[in-house]
VEXPA-784215 format. One record per residue: residue number from 1; residue in three letters; x, y, z of N, C-alpha, C in turn. Coordinates in Angstrom, 2 decimals. Atoms other than C-alpha are relative to their C-alpha. Layout:
[NUM ala [X Y Z] [X Y Z] [X Y Z]];
...
END
This chain:
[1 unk [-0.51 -0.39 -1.29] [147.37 34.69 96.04] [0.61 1.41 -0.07]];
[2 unk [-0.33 -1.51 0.32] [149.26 37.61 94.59] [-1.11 1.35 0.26]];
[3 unk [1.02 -0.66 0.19] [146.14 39.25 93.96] [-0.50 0.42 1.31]];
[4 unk [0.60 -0.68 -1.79] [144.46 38.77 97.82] [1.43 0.79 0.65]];
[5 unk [-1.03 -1.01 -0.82] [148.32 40.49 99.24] [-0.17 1.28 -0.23]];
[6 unk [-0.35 -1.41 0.91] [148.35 43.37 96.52] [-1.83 0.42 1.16]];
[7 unk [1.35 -0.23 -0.49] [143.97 43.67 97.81] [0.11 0.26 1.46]];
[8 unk [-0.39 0.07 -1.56] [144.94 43.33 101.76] [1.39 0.78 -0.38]];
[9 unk [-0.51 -1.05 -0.09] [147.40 45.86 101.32] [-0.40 0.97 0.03]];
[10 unk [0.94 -1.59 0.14] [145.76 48.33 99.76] [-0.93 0.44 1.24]];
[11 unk [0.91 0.17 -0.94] [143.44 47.65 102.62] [0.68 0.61 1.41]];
[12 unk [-0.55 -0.27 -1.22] [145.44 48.39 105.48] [0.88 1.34 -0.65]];
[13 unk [-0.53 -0.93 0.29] [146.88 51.25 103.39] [-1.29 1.02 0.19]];
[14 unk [1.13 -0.75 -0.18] [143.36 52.62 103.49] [-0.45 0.65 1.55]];
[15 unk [0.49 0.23 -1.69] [142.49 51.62 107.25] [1.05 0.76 0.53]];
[16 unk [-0.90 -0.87 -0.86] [145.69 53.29 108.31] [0.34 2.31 -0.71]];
[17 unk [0.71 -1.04 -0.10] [144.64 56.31 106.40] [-1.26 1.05 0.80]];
[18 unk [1.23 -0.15 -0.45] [141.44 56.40 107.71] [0.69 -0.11 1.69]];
[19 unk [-0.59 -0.33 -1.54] [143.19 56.18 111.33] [0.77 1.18 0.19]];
[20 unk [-0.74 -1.10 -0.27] [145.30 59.04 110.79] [-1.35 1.17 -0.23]];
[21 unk [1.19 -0.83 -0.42] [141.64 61.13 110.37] [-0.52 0.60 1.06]];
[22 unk [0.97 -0.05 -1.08] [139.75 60.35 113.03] [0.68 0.84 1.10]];
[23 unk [-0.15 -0.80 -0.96] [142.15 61.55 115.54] [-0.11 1.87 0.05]];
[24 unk [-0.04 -1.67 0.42] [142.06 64.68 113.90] [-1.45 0.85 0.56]];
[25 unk [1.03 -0.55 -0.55] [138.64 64.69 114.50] [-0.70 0.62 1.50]];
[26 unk [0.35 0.49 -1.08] [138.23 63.49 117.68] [0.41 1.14 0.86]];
[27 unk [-0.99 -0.55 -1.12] [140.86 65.77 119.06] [-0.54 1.69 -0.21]];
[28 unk [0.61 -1.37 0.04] [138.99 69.17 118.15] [-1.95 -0.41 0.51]];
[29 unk [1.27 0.31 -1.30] [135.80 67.51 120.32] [0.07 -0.15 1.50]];
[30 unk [-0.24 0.22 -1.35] [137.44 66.46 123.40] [1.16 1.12 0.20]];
[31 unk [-0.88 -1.17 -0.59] [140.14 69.35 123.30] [1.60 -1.40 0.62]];
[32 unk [-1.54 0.41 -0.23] [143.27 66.11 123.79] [0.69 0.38 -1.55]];
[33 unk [-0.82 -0.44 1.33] [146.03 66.04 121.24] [-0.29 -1.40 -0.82]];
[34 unk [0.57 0.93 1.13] [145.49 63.79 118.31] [1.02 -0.78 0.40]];
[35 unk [-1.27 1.20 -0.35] [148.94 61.58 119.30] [-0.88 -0.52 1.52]];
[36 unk [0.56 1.04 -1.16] [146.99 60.74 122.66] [-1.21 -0.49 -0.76]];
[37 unk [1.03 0.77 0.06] [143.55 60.08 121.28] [0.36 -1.42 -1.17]];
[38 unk [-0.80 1.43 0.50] [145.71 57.93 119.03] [0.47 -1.31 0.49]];
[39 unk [-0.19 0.41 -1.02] [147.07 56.29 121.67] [-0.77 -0.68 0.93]];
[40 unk [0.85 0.79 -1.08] [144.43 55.47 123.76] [-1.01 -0.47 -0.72]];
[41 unk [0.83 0.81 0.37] [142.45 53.95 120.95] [0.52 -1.32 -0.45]];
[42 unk [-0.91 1.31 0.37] [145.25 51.57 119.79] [0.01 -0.71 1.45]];
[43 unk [-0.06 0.97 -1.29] [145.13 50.78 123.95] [-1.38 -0.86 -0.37]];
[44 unk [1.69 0.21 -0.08] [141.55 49.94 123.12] [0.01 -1.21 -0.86]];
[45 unk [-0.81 1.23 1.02] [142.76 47.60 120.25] [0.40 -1.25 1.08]];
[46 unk [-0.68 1.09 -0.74] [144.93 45.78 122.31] [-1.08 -0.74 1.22]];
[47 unk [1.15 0.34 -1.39] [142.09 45.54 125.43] [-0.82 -1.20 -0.80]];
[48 unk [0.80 0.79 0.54] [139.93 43.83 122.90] [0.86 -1.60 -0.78]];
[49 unk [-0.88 0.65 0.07] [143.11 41.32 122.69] [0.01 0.14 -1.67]];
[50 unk [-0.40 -0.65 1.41] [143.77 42.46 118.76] [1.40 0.28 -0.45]];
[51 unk [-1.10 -0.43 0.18] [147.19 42.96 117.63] [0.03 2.07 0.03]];
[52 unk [0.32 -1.80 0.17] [147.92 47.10 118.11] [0.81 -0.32 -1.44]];
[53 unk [-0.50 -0.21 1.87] [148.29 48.35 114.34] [1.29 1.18 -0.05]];
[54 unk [-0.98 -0.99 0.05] [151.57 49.50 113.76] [0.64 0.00 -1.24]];
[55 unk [-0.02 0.35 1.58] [152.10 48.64 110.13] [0.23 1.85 -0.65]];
[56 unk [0.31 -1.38 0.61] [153.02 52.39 108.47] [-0.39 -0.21 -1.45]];
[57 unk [1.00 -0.31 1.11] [151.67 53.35 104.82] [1.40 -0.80 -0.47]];
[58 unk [-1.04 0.17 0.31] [155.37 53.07 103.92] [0.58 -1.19 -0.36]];
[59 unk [-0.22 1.21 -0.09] [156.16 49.85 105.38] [-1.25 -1.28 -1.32]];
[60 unk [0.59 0.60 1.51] [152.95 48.21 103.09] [0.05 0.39 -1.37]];
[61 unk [-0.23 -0.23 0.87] [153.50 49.93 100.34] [2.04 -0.46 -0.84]];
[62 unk [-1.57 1.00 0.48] [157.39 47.96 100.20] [-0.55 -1.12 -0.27]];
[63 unk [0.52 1.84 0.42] [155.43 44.46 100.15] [-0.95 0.22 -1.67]];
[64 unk [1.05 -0.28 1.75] [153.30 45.94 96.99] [0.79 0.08 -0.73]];
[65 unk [-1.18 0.09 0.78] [156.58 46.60 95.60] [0.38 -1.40 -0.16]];
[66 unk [-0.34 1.35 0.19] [157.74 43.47 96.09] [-0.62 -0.99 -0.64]];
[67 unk [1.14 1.39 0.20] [154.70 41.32 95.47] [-0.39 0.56 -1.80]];
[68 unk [0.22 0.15 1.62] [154.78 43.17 91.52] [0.34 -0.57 -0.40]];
END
């Protein structure tokens, strides 16, 4: 069990990497600011009834601490 938390951490340490990207991208195509296209994809989250991801790198990386 240890093992799948430490694995599903890392995981959402990744995925919330990989979210702090895209807007970067996104936001030198459509000309908004990367905090809205942020914004209105986490609305997009939620639309698809999904929890919005608000988990920071920070915050999972305390449960990896913990869970050594």
């Amino acid at each position: 069990m240890k093992s799948q938390v430490n694995n599903l951490s890392n995981q959402i340490i990744s995925y919330w990497n990989l979210e702090k990207l895209f807007p970067e991208e996104l936001s030198k195509i459509n000309s908004k600011a990367q905090k809205t296209v942020l914004q209105e994809y986490r609305e997009k989250i939620e639309a698809m009834d999904l929890d919005r991801p608000t988990m920071t790198e920070k915050e999972v990386r305390k449960i990896l601490t913990k869970n050594s």
